[in-house]
Biotite code that builds the C-alpha atoms (Angstrom):
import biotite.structure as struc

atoms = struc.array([
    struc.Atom([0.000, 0.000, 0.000], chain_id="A", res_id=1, res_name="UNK", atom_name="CA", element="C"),
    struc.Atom([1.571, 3.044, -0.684], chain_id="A", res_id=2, res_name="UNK", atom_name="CA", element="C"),
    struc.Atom([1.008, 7.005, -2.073], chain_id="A", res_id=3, res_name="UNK", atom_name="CA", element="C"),
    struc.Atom([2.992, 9.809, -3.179], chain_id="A", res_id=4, res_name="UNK", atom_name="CA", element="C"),
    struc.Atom([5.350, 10.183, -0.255], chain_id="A", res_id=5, res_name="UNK", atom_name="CA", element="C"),
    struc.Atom([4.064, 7.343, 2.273], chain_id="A", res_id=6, res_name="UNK", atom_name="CA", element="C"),
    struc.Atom([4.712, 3.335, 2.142], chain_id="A", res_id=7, res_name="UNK", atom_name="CA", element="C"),
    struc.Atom([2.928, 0.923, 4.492], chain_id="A", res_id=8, res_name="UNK", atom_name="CA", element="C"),
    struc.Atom([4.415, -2.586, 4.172], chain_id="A", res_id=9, res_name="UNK", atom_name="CA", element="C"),
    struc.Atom([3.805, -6.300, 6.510], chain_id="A", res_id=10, res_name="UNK", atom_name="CA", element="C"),
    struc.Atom([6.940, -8.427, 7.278], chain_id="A", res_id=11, res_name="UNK", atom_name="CA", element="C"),
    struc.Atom([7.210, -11.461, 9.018], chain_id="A", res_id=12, res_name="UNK", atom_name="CA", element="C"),
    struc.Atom([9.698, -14.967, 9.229], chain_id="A", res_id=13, res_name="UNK", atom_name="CA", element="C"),
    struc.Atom([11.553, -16.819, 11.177], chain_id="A", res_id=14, res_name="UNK", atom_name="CA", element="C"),
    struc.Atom([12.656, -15.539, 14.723], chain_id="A", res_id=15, res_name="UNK", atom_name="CA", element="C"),
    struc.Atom([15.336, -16.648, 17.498], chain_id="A", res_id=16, res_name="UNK", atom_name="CA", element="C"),
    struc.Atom([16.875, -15.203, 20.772], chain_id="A", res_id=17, res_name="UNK", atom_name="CA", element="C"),
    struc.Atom([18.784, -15.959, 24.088], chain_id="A", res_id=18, res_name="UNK", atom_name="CA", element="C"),
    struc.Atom([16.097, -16.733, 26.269], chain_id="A", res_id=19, res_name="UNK", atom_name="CA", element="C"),
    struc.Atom([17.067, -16.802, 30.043], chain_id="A", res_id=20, res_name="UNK", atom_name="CA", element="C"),
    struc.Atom([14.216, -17.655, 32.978], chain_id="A", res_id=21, res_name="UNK", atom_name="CA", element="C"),
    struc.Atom([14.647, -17.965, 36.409], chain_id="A", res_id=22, res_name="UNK", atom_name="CA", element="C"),
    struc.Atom([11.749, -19.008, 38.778], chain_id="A", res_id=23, res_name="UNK", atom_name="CA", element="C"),
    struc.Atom([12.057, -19.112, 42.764], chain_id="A", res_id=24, res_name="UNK", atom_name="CA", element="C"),
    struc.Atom([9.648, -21.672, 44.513], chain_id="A", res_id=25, res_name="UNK", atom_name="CA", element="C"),
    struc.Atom([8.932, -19.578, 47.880], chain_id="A", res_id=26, res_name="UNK", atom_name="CA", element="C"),
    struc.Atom([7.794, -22.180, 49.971], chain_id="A", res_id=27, res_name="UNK", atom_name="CA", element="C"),
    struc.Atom([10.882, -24.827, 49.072], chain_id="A", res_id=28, res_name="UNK", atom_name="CA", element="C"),
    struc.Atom([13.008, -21.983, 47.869], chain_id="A", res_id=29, res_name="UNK", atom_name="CA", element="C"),
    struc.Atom([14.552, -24.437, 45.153], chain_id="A", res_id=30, res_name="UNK", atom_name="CA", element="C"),
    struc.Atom([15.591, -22.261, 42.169], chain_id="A", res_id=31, res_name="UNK", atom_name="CA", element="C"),
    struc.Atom([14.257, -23.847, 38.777], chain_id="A", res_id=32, res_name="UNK", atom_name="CA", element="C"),
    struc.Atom([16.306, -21.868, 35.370], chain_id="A", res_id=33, res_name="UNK", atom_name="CA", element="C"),
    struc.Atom([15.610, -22.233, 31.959], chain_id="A", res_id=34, res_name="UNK", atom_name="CA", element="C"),
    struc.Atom([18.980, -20.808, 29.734], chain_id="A", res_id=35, res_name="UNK", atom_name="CA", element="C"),
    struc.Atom([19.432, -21.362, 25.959], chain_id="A", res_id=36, res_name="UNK", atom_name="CA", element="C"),
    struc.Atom([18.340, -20.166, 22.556], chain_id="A", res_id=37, res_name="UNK", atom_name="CA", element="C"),
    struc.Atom([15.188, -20.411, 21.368], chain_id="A", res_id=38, res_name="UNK", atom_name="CA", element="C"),
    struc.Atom([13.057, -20.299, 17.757], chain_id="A", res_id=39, res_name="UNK", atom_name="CA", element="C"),
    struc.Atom([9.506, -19.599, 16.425], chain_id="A", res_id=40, res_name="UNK", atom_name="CA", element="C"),
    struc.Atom([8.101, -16.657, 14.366], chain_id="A", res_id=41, res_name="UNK", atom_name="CA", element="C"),
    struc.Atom([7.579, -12.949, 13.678], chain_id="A", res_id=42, res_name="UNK", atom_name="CA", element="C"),
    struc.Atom([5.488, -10.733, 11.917], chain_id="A", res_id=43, res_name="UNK", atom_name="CA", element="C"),
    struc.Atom([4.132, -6.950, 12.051], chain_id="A", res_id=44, res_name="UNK", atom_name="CA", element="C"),
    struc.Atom([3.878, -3.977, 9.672], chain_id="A", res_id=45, res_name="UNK", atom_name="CA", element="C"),
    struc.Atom([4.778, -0.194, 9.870], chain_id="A", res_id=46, res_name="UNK", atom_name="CA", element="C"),
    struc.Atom([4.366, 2.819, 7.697], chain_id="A", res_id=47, res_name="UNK", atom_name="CA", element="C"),
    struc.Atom([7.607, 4.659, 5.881], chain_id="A", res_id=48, res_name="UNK", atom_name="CA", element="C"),
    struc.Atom([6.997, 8.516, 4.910], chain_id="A", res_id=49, res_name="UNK", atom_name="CA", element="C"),
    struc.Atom([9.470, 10.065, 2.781], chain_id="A", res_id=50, res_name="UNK", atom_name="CA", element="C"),
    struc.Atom([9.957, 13.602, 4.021], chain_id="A", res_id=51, res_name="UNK", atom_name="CA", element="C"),
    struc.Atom([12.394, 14.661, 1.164], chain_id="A", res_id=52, res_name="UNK", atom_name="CA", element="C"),
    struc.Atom([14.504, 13.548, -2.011], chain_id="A", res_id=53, res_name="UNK", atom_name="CA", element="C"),
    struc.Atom([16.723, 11.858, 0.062], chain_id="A", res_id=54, res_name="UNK", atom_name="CA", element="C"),
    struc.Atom([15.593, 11.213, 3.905], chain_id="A", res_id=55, res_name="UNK", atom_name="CA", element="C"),
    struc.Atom([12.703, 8.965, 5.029], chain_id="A", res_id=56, res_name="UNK", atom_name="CA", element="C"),
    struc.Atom([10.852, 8.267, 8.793], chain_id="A", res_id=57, res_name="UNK", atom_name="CA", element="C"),
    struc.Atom([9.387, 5.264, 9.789], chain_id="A", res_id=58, res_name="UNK", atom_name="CA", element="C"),
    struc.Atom([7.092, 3.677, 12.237], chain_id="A", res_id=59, res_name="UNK", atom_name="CA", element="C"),
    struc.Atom([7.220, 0.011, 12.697], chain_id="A", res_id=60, res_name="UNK", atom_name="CA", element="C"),
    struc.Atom([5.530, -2.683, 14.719], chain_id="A", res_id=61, res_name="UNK", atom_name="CA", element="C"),
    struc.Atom([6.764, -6.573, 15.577], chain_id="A", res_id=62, res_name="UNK", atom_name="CA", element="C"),
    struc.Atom([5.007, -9.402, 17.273], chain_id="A", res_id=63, res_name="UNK", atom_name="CA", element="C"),
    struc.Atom([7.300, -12.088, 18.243], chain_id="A", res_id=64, res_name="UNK", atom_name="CA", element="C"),
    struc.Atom([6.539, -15.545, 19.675], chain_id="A", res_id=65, res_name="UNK", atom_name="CA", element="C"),
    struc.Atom([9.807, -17.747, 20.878], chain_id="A", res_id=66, res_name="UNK", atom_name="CA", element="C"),
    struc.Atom([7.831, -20.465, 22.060], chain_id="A", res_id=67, res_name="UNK", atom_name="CA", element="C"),
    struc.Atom([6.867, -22.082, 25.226], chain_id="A", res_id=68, res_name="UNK", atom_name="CA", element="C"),
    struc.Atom([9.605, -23.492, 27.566], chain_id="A", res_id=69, res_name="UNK", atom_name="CA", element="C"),
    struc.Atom([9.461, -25.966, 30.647], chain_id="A", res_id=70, res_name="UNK", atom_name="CA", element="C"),
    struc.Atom([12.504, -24.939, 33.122], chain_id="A", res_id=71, res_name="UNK", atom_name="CA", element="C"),
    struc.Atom([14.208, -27.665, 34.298], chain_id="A", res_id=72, res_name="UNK", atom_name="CA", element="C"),
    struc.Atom([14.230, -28.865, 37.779], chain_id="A", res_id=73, res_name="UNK", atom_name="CA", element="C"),
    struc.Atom([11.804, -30.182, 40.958], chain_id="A", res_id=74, res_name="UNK", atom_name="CA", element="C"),
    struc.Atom([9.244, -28.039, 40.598], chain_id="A", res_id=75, res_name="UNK", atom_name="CA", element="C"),
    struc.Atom([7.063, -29.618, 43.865], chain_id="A", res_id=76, res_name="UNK", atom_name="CA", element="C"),
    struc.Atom([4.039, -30.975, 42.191], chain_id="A", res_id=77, res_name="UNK", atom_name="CA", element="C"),
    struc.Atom([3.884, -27.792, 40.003], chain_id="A", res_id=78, res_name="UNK", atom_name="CA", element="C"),
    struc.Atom([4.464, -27.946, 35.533], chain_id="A", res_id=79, res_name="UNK", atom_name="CA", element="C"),
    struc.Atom([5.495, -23.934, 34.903], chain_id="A", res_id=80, res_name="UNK", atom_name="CA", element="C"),
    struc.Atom([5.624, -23.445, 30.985], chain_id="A", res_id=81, res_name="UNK", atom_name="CA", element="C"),
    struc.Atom([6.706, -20.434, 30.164], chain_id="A", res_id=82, res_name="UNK", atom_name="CA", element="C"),
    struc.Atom([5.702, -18.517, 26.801], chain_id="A", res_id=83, res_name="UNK", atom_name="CA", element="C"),
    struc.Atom([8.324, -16.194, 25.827], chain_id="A", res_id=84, res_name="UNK", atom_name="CA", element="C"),
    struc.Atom([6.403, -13.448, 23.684], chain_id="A", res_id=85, res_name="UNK", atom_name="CA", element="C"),
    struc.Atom([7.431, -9.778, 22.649], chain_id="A", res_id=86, res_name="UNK", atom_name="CA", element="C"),
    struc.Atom([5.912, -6.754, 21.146], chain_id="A", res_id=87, res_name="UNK", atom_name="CA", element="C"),
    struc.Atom([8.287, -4.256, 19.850], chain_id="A", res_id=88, res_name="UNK", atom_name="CA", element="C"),
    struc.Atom([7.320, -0.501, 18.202], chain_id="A", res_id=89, res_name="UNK", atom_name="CA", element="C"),
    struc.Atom([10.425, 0.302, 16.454], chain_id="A", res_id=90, res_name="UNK", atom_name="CA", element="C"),
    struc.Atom([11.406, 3.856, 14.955], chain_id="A", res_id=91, res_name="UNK", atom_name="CA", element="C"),
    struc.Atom([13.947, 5.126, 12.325], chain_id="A", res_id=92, res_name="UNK", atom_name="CA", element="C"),
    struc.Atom([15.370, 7.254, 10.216], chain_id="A", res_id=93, res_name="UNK", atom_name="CA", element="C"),
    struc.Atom([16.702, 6.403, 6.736], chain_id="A", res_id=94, res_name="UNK", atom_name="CA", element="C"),
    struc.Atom([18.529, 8.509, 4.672], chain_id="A", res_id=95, res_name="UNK", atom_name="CA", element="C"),
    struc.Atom([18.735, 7.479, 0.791], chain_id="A", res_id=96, res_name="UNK", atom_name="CA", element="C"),
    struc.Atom([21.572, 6.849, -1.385], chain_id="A", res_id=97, res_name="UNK", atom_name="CA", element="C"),
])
């Protein structure tokens, strides 16, 4: 979608990260950690307005899902998955070669 001097676009793919998760059972105190890299998906859109000849602005936004993740260790009768999920709203400027 675009006009004279503004560009709106979708992106989206593959997505990893360092992923480190710490939980503290209060009553047993037992520390359960969950440490590694992790995959799954991303995908958003923004809007791109060129200002002049040579410089742009942009406004973008990203939803990305790493997956759920079981920590390791006794947990005392309790399964804690943990979803790792981020929203980012991203801005720039660009200038044009």
């Amino acid at each position: 979608m675009a006009s004279d001097r503004t560009f709106g676009y979708f992106t989206g793919g593959f997505a990893y990260g360092s992923v480190k998760n710490t939980f503290v059972n209060l009553d047993t105190n037992n520390v359960y950690k969950s440490d590694g890299t992790r995959t799954g998906y991303v995908f958003g859109g923004g809007v791109e307005y060129k200002a002049t000849s040579k410089w742009s602005l942009k406004l973008e936004f990203q939803y990305i899902d790493l997956s759920a993740d079981r920590p390791a260790g006794n947990l005392g009768g309790y399964i804690i998955t943990k979803d790792t999920e981020l929203e980012t709203v991203r801005g720039g400027i660009n200038y044009h070669f």
